[in-house]
C-alpha positions as CSV (number, residue, x, y, z in Angstrom):
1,X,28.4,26.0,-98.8
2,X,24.8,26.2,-96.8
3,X,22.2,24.4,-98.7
4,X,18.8,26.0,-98.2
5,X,15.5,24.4,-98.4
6,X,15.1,25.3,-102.0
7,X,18.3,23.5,-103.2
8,X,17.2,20.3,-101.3
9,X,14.4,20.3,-103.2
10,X,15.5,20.9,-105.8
11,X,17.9,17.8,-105.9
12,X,14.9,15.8,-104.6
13,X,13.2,17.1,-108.2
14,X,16.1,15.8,-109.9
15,X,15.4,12.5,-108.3
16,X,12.3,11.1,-111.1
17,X,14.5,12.7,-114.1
18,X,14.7,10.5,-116.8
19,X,18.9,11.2,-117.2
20,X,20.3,8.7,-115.3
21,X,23.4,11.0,-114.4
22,X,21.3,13.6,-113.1
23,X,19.8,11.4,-110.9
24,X,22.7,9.9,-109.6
25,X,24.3,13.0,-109.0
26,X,21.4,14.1,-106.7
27,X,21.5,11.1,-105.4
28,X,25.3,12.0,-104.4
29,X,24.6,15.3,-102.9
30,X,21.7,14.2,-100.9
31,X,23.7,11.5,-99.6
32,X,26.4,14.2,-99.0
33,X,23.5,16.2,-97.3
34,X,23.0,13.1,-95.0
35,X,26.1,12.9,-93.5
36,X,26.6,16.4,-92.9
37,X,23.5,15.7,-90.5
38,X,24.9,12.5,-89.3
39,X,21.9,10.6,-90.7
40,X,24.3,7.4,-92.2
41,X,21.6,4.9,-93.3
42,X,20.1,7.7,-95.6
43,X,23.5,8.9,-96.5
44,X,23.9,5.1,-97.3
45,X,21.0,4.6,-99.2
46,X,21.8,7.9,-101.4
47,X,25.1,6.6,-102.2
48,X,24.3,2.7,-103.4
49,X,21.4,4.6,-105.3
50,X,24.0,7.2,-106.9
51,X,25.9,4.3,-107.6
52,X,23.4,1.7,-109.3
53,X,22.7,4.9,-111.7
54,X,26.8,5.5,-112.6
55,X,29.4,3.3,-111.0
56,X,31.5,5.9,-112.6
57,X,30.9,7.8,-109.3
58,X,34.5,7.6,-107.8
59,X,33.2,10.4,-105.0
60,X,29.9,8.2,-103.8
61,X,32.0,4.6,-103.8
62,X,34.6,6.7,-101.9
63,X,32.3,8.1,-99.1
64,X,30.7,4.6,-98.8
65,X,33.6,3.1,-97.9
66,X,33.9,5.7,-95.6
67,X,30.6,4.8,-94.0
């Protein structure tokens, strides 16, 4: 799936939502996003962030260990 501009900004939106889970999610995809451009340390940061919000995230503790 391409992401566009709009749908990173998007997620970026969903960053300063007060649901926790929806900010962790986005979290998740932007770290996704990262690592699809090779840009770890962001990747990195996305995923500990993703996790501090849910450490129900099975998918971000798996790609940081990954990392």
């Amino acid at each position: 799936m391409e992401l566009g501009a709009d749908d990173i900004h998007s997620l970026q939106h969903a960053l300063v939502e007060e649901d926790e889970s929806v900010r962790a999610r986005a979290h998740l995809e932007l770290g996704r996003i990262a690592l699809t451009m090779a840009r770890t340390e962001a990747a990195a940061r996305h995923l500990r962030e993703a996790l501090a919000l849910d450490e129900r995230l099975h998918e971000a503790r798996a790609l940081l260990n990954d990392l």
